[in-house]
C-alpha positions as CSV (number, residue, x, y, z in Angstrom):
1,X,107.5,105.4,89.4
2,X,111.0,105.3,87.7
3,X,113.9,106.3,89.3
4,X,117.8,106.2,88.0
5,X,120.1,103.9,90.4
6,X,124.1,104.5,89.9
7,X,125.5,101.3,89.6
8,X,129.2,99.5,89.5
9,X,129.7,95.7,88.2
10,X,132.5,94.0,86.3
11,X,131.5,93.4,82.4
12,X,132.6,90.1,80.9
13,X,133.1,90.5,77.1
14,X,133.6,87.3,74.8
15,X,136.2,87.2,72.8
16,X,133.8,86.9,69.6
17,X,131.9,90.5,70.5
18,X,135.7,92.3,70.3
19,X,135.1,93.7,67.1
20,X,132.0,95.8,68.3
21,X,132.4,99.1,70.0
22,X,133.4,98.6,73.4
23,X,130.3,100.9,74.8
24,X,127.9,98.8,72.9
25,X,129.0,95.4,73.9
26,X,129.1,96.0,77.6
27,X,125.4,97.9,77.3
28,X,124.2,94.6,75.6
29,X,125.8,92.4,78.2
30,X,124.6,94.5,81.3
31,X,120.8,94.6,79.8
32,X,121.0,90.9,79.5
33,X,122.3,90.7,82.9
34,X,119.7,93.1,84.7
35,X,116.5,94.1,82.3
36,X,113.4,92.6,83.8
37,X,115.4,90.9,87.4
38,X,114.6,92.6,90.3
39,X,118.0,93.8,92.7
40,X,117.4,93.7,96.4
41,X,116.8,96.7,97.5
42,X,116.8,98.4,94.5
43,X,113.7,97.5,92.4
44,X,112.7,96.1,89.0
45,X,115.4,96.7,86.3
46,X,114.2,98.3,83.4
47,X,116.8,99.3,81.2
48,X,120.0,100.7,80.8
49,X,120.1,105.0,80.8
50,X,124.4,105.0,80.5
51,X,127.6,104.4,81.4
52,X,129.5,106.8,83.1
53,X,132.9,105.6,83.6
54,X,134.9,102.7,82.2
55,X,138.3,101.9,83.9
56,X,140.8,99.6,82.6
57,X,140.1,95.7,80.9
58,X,142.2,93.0,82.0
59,X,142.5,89.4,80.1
60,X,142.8,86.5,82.6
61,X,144.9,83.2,82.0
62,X,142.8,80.3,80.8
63,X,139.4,82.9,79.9
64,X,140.2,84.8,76.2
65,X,137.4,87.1,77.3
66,X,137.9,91.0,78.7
67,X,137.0,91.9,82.0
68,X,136.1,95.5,82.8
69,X,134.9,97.2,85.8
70,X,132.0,99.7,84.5
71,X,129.6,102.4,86.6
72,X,126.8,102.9,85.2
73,X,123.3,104.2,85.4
74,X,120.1,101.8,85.3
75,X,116.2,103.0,84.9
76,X,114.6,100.9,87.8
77,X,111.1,100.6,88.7
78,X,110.5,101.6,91.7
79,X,106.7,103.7,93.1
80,X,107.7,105.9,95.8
81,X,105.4,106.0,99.0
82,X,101.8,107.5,98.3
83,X,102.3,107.6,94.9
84,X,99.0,106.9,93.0
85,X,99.1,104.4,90.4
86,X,96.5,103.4,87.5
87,X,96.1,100.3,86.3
88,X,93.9,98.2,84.2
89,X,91.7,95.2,85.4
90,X,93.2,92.1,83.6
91,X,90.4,90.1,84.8
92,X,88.7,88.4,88.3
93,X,88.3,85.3,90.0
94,X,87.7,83.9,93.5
95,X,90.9,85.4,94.8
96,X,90.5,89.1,93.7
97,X,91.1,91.2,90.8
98,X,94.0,91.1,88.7
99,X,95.7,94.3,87.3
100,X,98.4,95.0,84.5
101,X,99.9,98.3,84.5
102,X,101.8,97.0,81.2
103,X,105.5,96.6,82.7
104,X,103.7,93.7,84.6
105,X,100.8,91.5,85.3
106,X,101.2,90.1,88.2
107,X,98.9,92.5,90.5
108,X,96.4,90.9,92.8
109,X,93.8,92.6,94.5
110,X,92.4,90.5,97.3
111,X,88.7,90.6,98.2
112,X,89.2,92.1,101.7
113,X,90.7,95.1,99.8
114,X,88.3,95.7,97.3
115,X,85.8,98.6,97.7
116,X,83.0,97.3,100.2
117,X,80.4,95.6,100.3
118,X,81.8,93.5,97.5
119,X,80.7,90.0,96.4
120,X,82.1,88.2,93.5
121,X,79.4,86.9,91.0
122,X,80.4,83.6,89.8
123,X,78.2,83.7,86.0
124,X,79.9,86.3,84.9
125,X,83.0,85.7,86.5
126,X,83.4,89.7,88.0
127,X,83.7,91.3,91.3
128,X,80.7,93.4,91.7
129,X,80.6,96.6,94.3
130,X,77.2,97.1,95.7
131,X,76.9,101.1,95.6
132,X,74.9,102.1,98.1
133,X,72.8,105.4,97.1
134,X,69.8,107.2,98.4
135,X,67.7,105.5,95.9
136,X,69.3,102.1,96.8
137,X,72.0,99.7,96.0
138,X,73.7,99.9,92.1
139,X,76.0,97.0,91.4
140,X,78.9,98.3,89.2
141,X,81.2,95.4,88.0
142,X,84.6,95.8,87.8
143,X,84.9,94.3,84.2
144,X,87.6,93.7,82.3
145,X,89.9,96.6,80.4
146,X,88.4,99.3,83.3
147,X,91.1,101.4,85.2
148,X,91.9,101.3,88.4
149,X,93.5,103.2,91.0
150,X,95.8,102.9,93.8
151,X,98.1,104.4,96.7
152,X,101.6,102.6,97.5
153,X,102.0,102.5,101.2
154,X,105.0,100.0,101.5
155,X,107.5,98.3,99.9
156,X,108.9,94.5,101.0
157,X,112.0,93.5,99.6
158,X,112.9,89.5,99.7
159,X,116.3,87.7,99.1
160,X,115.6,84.9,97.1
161,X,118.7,83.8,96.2
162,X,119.3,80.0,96.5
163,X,121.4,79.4,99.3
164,X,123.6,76.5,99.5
165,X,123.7,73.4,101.2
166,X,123.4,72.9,104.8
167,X,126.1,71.5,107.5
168,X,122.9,69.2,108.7
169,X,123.2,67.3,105.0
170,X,126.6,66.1,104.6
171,X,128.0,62.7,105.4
172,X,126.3,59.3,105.1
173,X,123.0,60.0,106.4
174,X,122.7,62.5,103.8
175,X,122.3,60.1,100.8
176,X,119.6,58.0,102.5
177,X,117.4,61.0,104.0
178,X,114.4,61.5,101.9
179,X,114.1,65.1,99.1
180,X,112.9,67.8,100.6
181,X,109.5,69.4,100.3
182,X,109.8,72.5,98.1
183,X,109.1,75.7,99.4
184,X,106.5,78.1,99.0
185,X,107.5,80.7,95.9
186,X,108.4,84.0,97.0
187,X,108.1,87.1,95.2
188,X,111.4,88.8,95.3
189,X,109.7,92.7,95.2
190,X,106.2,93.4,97.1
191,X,103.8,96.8,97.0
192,X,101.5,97.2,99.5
193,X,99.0,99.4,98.1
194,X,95.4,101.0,98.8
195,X,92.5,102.6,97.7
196,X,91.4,106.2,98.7
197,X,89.4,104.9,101.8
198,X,92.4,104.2,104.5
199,X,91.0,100.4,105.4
200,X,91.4,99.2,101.6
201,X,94.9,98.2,101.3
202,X,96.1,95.2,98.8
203,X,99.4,93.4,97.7
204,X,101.1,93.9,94.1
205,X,103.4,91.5,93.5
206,X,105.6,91.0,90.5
207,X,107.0,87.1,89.7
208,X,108.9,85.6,88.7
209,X,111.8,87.7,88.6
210,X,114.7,86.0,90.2
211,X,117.2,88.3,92.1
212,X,120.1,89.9,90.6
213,X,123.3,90.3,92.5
214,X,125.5,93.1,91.2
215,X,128.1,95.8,92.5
């Protein structure tokens, strides 16, 4: 689930944090940088595990602040494929069941990938799972606090970085042409996951965590 991702980025140090330890300012300035921001490619940042190498700081005209180039090592999060995860139902509505596994909340379980036959019962505001036995159907709700289980299968990585503006804007036209409809909000980092039977299969996704640009 965690893995440790060697990393190299250049550490700027204000002039007021020169009286800490070198070590501990840069460790404070790269967890503010990367804890909880998801890298492309990489995963969801965690924390800092240590730094490995410092090389030389440099003080540029007009900036009082240090500049040092730092590698490092960074816990990310990041399941591998058909690892089995266990979460906890944070609660359901129309759109599926949602599930915490603490580091995040933002796991939706669509109706098409619950167990089946499902149907979602709108009183109690639960997904129940009719059970079909030899002495007939059971419903078991899938209520709030219970765990759940999953398989990763894929991963989908999305560059959400804002990108600037296009050729098509500038010159006169530009001022007079109407704002722009916002896009749809993408989720940087995407798990496609499943249950034990192969057809079940549903999206995690973790937002919003913009994108983190570093090395």
């Amino acid at each position: 689930m965690f893995v440790l991702v060697e990393m190299v980025d250049t550490v700027r140090i204000p002039p007021w944090s020169f009286h800490r330890h070198l070590n501990d300012a840069i460790a404070e300035e790269l967890n503010k940088k990367l804890a909880n921001k998801v890298v492309f490619n990489v995963g969801l940042c965690v924390c800092l595990h240590d730094i490995t190498q410092l090389e030389d700081s440099y003080i540029f005209p007009g900036d009082g602040a240090s500049h040092t180039k730092v590698h490092f090592r960074y816990v990310v999060f990041r399941p591998f494929l058909d690892e089995i995860l266990v979460g906890k139902i944070k609660g359901c509505s129309a759109e599926g069941v949602h599930v915490s596994l603490g580091l995040f909340d933002d796991i939706v379980i669509p109706p098409e990938s619950l167990q089946q036959p499902a149907k979602f019962d709108e009183a109690e505001q639960v997904w129940v799972w009719e059970y079909e036995t030899d002495e007939g159907a059971h419903d078991l709700y899938m209520d709030q606090g219970e765990e759940i289980r999953f398989r990763v299968v894929d991963e989908v990585f999305i560059d959400t970085s804002p990108s600037g503006p296009g050729a098509e804007k500038e010159g006169p036209s530009a001022a007079a042409a109407p704002p722009a409809e916002p896009e749809d909000k993408q989720a940087p980092y995407t798990l496609v996951v499943r249950f034990n039977t192969p057809l079940n299969e549903a999206t995690v996704t973790m937002e919003p965590v913009p994108p983190t640009v570093c090395l």
